[in-house]
N, C-alpha and C positions, 0 to 999 in steps of 0.2 A: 504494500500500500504506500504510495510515494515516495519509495523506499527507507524506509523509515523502519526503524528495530524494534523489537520493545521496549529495552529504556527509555527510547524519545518517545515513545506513546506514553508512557507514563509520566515521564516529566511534562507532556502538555496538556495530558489530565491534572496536573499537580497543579499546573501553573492556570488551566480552568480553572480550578478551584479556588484556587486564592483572589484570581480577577472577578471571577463573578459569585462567587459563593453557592453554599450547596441548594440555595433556595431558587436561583435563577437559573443553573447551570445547566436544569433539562428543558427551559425556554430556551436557552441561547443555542444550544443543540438542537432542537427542534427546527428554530429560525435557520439554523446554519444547515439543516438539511434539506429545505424547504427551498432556499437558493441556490445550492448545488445541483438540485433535479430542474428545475426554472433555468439553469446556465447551461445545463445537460440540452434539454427539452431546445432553448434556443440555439445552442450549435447543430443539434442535429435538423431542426428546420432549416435553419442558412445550407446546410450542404445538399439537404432534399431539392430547396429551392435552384442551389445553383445549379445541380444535376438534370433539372427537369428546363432550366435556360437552356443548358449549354445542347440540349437534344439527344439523338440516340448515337450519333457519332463518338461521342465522351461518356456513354455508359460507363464504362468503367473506370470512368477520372476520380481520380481519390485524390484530396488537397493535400496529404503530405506528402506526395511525391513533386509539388513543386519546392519545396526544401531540399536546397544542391546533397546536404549530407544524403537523403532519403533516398534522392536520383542517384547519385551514385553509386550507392552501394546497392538498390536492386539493380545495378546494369553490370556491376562487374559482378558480382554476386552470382547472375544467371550465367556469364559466362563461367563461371570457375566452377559450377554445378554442372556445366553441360563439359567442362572435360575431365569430371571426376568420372560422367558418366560415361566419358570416352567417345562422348560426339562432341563436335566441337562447331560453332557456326561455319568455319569454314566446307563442313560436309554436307552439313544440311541446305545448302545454299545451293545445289545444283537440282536437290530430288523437288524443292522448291519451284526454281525455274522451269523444272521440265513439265512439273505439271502444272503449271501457272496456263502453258499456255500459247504466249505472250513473245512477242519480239525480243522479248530482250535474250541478251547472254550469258548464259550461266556460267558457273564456277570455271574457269580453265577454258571456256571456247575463245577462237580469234573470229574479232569482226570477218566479215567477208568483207576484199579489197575490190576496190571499183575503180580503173584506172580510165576510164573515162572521167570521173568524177572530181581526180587529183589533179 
């Protein structure tokens, strides 16, 4: 829990105690839980909301990935997963193109030359 031990839950039960006293201490806990679920309640609208702006293109946008630390460790991350599992983007990149489809050139092909063109 916030990471915090048990000593320091104790000492800010302790130190509850002493600021508010034992006659107040299960209002002010009360109050304090009351606005945690209210702050909960209102992030989680903000991000419904943005998800339902931004369309079905960003279905899967989740805001902590705009945080550089968040982005880069899921990107190198995947990559160091995918050669633990002994594929590596490099491999997958051709069974991709092949069946993509698509004009483009996969892993290791040469353009074709057009000397008409040059």
């Amino acid at each position: 829990m916030f990471g915090l031990g048990w000593p320091e839950i104790v000492a800010l039960v302790v130190i509850a105690l002493l600021v508010f006293g034992p006659e107040k201490l299960p209002q002010a806990a009360s109050q304090a839980g009351k606005t945690l679920r209210n702050l909960r309640r209102m992030a989680n609208n903000a991000r419904d909301d943005l998800r339902t702006g931004l369309g079905p293109d960003f279905a899967d946008f989740d805001p902590a990935d705009l945080n550089p630390k968040n982005f880069v460790r899921k990107h190198l991350t995947a990559d160091l997963e995918d050669d633990w599992n002994g594929a590596s983007a490099a491999t997958a990149e051709p069974a991709a193109h092949a069946m993509s489809g698509t004009d483009e050139l996969g892993y290791g092909e040469i353009p074709p030359y057009d000397s008409d063109a040059t």
